[in-house]
N, C-alpha and C positions, 0 to 999 in steps of 0.2 A: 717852242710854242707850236701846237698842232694845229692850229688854225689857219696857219700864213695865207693859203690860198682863198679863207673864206673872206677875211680881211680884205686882203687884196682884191678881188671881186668888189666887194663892200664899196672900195674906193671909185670902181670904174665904174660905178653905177652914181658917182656922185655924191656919196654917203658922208662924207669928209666934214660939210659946212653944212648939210640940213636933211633932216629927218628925209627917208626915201622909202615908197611903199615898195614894200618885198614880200614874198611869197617864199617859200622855204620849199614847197614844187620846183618851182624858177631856178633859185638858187642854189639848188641840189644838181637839178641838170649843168648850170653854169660851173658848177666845181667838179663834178661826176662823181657825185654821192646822192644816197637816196637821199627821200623827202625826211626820214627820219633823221639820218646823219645831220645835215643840212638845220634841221630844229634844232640837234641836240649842241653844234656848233655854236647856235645862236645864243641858247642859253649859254655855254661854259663861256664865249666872250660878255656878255653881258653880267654875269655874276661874276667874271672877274674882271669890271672893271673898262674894258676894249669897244663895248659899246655901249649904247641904249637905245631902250626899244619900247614906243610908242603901241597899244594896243587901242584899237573901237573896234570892237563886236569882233570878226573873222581878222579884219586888214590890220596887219603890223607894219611898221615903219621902222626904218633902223637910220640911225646916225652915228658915228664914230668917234670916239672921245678924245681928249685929249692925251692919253694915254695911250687908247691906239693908235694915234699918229706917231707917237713918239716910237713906240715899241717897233712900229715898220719905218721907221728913220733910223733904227739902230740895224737892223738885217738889211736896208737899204745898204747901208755904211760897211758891215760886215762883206755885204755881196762883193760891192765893189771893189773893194779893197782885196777879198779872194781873186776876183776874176782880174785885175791889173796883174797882181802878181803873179801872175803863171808866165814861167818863162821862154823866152822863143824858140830854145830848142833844149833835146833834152840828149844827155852823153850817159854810153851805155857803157860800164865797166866789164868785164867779163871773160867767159873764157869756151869757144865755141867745140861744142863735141857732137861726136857722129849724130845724125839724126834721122829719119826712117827711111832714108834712101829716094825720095821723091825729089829729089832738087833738080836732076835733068829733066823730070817731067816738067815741071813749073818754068823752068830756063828755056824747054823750048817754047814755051808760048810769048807771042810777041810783045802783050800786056804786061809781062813781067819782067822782060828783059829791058823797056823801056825804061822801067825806072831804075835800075842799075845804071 
């Protein structure tokens, strides 16, 4: 889903439980997409489904379906579950060969020898 980020905004604006007015200016700058992007965002969640959106005259309002919540409770789930899993350290198999001759430069510097 190419949205995550507008969704997500969506939420921290409160968007979750009731219609919120939004500006697609706003929330172009909020995500760092033009004002177009930012519209066309609007639309592809909203025809499919992630949100709706309240229109009088200029002012649109957005609220979040029950759909989008689900859908950012599933990448919620995914995230975490990625970011636990990464392990504490990582071992490096291998096999070390000449390399461009710089290593007593680096080794005299104090910075580098510290962490040896």
């Amino acid at each position: 889903m190419q949205h995550i980020l507008t969704l997500a905004e969506l939420f921290t604006k409160g968007a979750r439980y009731n219609f919120v007015p939004i500006t697609t200016s706003s929330l172009g700058k909020s995500i760092n997409k033009s004002q177009q992007a930012a519209s066309k965002h609007l639309m592809e969640l909203e025809s499919n489904g992630y949100i709706e959106r309240l229109r009088s005259g200029q002012k649109v309002s957005v609220r979040i379906t029950t759909k989008g919540h689900s859908e950012m409770i599933k990448i919620s789930s995914v995230l975490k579950s990625s970011l636990d899993s990464i392990p504490a350290h990582l071992e490096f198999k291998g096999t070390i060969s000449s390399g461009m001759g710089e290593g007593a430069y680096y080794m005299s510097m104090k910075g580098y020898t510290k962490q040896f």
